[in-house]
N, C-alpha and C positions, 0 to 999 in steps of 0.2 A: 504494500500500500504506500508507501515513502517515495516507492518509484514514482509512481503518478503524482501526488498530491503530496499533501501537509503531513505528515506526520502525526503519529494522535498521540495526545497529550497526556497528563501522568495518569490522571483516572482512569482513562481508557487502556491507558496501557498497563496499566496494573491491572485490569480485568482481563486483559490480551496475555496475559501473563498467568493468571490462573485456570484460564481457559485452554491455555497449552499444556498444562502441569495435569488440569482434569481430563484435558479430552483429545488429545493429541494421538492415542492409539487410534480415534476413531478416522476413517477415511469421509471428507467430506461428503462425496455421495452416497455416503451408505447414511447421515444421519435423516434418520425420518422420526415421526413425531414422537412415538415411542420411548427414541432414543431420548428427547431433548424431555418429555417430562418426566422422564425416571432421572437426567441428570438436573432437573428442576428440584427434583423430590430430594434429591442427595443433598443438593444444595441448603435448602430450606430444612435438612436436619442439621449440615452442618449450623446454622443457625443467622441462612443468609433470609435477612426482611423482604417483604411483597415489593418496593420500591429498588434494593439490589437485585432480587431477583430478575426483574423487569427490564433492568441496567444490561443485564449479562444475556438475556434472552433477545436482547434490542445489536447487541455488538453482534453475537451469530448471524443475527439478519446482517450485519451488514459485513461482515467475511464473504458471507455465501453470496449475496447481492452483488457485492465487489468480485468476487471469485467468476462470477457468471458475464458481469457486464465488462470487466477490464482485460480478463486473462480466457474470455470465450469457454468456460466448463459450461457442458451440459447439467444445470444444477437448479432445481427450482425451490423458492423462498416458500413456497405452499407449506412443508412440512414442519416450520418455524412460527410460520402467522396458526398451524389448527396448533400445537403445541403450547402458544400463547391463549389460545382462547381457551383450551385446557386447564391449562395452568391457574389462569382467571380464574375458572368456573370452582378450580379447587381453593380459591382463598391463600394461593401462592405468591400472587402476581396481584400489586393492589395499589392505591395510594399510602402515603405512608400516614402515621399517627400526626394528628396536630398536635402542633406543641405551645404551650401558654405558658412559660416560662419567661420571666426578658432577663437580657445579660445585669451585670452587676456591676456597678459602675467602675470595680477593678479591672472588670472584664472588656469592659468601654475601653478605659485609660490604654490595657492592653493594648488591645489594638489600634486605637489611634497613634501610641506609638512606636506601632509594627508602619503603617500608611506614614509616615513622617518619617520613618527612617528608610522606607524605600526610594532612593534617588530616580526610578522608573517611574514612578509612578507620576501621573499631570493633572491627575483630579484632586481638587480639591476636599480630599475625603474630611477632612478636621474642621474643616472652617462650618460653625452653625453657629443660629441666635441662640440656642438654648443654655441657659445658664448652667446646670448643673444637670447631667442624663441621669440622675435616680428618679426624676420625677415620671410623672403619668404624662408628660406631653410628645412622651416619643407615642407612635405609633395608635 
């Protein structure tokens, strides 16, 4: 994929990476749906959430996508898209939990300055009216 395009970045390749470690004996055209929700199911014991899982179901489509459109395999995304709706239907593959938490105003400081100390960076991440972020006017 590097050859054509960008490069994928750390998330993704960190998934590209465990996805060679799980499933690398398999041959791409032999995965059919089978295959992808028993390694859905493996996954989700290993203790991957509905929103990773979805993560990692969503990069196989696009190996196999890529594999079919860039490098001409006879290879169809069919068995990836019933797999997901599978998956779905099992309470696998989901949104993730809301969360009602808000950061700490350590947690703030943290990071603004992490954003202040990045010379890459050109947005103004620091700069707000708000006097003090423990109040209720964030968000």
């Amino acid at each position: 994929m590097c050859e054509v395009g960008k490069p994928p970045r750390r998330s993704k390749a960190a998934t590209l990476t465990m996805l060679e470690r799980d499933m690398s004996k398999e041959k791409i055209g032999h995965l059919d749906r089978q295959k992808l929700i028993d390694y859905g199911k493996m996954r989700a014991e290993q203790g991957a959430g509905p929103v990773t899982l979805g993560i990692d179901i969503g990069v196989i489509m696009m190996v196999i996508t890529h594999a079919a459109a860039v490098h001409g395999l006879d290879i169809s995304p069919e068995p990836v898209d019933l797999a997901r709706v599978a998956l779905k239907r099992l309470g696998l593959i989901g949104k993730g939990t809301e969360r009602d938490r808000r950061p700490t105003t350590d947690e703030l400081n943290r990071l603004f300055r992490c954003f202040d100390d990045n010379e890459r960076l050109t947005l103004p991440m620091t700069r707000c009216s708000v006097p003090a972020f423990g109040g209720s006017d964030l968000g």
